[in-house]
C-alpha positions, 0 to 999 in steps of 0.5 A, a space after each residue: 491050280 495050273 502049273 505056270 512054267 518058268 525060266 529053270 533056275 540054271 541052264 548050261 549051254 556049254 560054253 557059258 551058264 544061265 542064271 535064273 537072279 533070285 535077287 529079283 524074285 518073284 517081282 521080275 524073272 530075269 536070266 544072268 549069263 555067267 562067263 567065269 569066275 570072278 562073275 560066278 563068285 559074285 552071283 553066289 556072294 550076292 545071292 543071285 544063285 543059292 542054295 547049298 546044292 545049287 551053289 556047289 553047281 554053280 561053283 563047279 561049272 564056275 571053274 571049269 569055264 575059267 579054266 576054258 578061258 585059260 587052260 592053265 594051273 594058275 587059272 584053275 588055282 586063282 579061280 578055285 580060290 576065288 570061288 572058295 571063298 564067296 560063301 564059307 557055310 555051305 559044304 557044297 562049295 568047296 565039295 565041288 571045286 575039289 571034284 573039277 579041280 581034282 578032275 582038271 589035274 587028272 586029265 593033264 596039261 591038254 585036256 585041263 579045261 575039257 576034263 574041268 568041264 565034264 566033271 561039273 557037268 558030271 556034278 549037275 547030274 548026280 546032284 539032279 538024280 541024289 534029289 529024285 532020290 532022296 524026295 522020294 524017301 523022305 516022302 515014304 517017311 512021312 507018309 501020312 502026314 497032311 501038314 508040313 512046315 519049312 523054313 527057308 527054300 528048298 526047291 529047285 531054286 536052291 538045288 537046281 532041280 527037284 531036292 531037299 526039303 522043297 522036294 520031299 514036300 512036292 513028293 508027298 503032294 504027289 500022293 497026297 493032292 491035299 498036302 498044306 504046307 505052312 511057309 516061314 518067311 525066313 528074315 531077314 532076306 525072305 527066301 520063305 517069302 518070295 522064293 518058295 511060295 513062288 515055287 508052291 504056286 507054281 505046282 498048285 501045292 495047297 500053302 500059307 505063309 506065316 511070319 517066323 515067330 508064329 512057328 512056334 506057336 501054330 507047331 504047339 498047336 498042331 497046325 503042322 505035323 512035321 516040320 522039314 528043312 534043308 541043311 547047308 553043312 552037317 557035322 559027322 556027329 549030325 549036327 547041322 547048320 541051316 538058315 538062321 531060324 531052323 534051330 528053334 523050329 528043332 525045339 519047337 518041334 521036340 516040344 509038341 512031339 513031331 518028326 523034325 527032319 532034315 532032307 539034302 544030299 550027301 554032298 551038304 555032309 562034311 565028315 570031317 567036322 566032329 560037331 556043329 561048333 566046328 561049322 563056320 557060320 557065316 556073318 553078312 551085312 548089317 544093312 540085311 536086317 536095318 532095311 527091308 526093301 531097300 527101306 531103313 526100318 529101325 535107327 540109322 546105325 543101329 548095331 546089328 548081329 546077322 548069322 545067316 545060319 544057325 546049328 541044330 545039335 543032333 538030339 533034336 533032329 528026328 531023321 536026315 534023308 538023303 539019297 543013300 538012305 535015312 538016318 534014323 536015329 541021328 548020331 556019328 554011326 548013322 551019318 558014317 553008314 549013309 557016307 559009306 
């Protein structure tokens, strides 16, 4: 199958940054420019750009351009604040306001808004080059295998190039032409749905979609051979919390005896978390999971409960890659030597 270009899912012309909405995907590609960061704080609220690596992206060049709106201390204050608080699960958000705000203090009263400035662009190549890195390693551990699951999306929709679960998996298409990956759906917003698969089409990867309850059965059926996720925040003991759904993925696997694996960047890893109960799960709106396409498909006010992420205990993960290395086996030890 011929690889269909598309608009990238970010793009920073240096004064304002264009977004790809994935909102809309895969029924309509439409571009939003973003100017600051009460704009920058609503696309990541909304959805319209995701992914832990991609969000804390995002957030840097967020600050950096309120900043260059107004150069001042309160400006970078107000506008790391406000970005801060757009999603609490992923680690990369506030990972990333740190860096540029800490970068802007650094650089002084004149040079504020440049210093905030070359640390976010600063942020996009490191992340861009951790992602090369790290789907190249998981590639070499799990060579062999033909068959894969994820759940969720992992490409450069939620990294911003190349990463993570969605990178290791176009790695081992590289090598291995005739990879098959099964897809998950990933309710109640269908990232599996409508993010990876169009990202799979447009690389030619062989790929079926499948709804999330049949995980569990295809995987003790040896339809996958390992399963492969990505992972928004992970605890210095290794605990880690990924989209809603992963967590079972994990048990099926340990089940059927299969590598369970979480691919992502350091950055996702937040040391100073003991363990995943200290992970602040996000809650979101009820109507998510009443409606589906806009249409109401249970009781109107039905009561709802919608984590958007869930926690998988260390036990149950077989390896974490990230571009430092590979923890293997996954424990408080492993994680500190990949962070040191």
């Amino acid at each position: 199958m011929p690889v269909v270009h598309a608009p990238p899912p970010l793009r920073w012309d240096g004064s304002r940054l264009h977004v790809l909405d994935q909102t809309v995907l895969p029924e309509r590609e439409e571009v939003v420019v973003l100017t600051g960061a009460t704009d920058t704080a609503d696309a990541i609220r909304r959805l319209v750009v995701r992914g832990a690596p991609l969000i804390g992206v995002v957030a840097g060049y967020g600050l950096a351009m309120e900043v260059a709106g107004e150069p001042s201390l309160g400006a970078l204050e107000r506008g790391a604040e406000q970005l801060r608080s757009a999603r609490p699960t992923a680690a990369n958000l506030a990972w990333a306001l740190d860096r540029v705000a800490a970068a802007a203090r650094a650089a002084g009263p004149t040079a504020l808004a440049g210093g905030a400035r070359a640390e976010a662009e600063a942020i996009e190549a490191e992340n861009a080059a951790a992602g090369a890195a790290l789907s190249e390693r998981g590639a070499d551990l799990l060579a062999g295998t033909t068959r894969v699951l994820t759940h969720c999306n992992t490409g450069a929709l939620a990294c911003g190039t190349r990463s993570s679960a969605l990178g290791v998996i176009m790695a081992m298409a590289d090598r291995d032409p005739g990879l098959h990956v099964l897809v998950c759906e990933t309710r109640p917003l269908l990232q599996g749905a409508r993010l990876t698969t169009w990202e799979l089409a447009r690389t030619g990867i062989s790929h079926e979609l499948i709804v999330d309850a049949a995980a569990a059965g295809l995987i003790r059926a040896r339809e996958a051979g390992a399963v492969v996720v990505g992972f928004d925040r992970m605890a210095a003991n290794g605990d880690t919390a990924n989209k809603v759904g992963t967590y079972g993925h994990a048990l099926a696997a340990r089940a059927a005896g299969i590598p369970f694996v979480f691919a992502g960047p350091r950055s996702s890893i937040d040391a100073s978390l003991r363990a995943g109960e200290e992970i602040s799960i996000e809650e979101r709106d009820g109507d998510e999971v009443r409606r589906a396409g806009g249409a109401l498909i249970t009781v109107p006010g039905t009561p709802v409960r919608n984590p958007a992420f869930d926690v998988t205990p260390a036990d149950l993960i077989t390896a974490v890659v990230t571009e430092a290395g590979i923890a293997q086996p996954v424990d408080r030890e492993t994680i500190a030597a990949l962070m040191s």
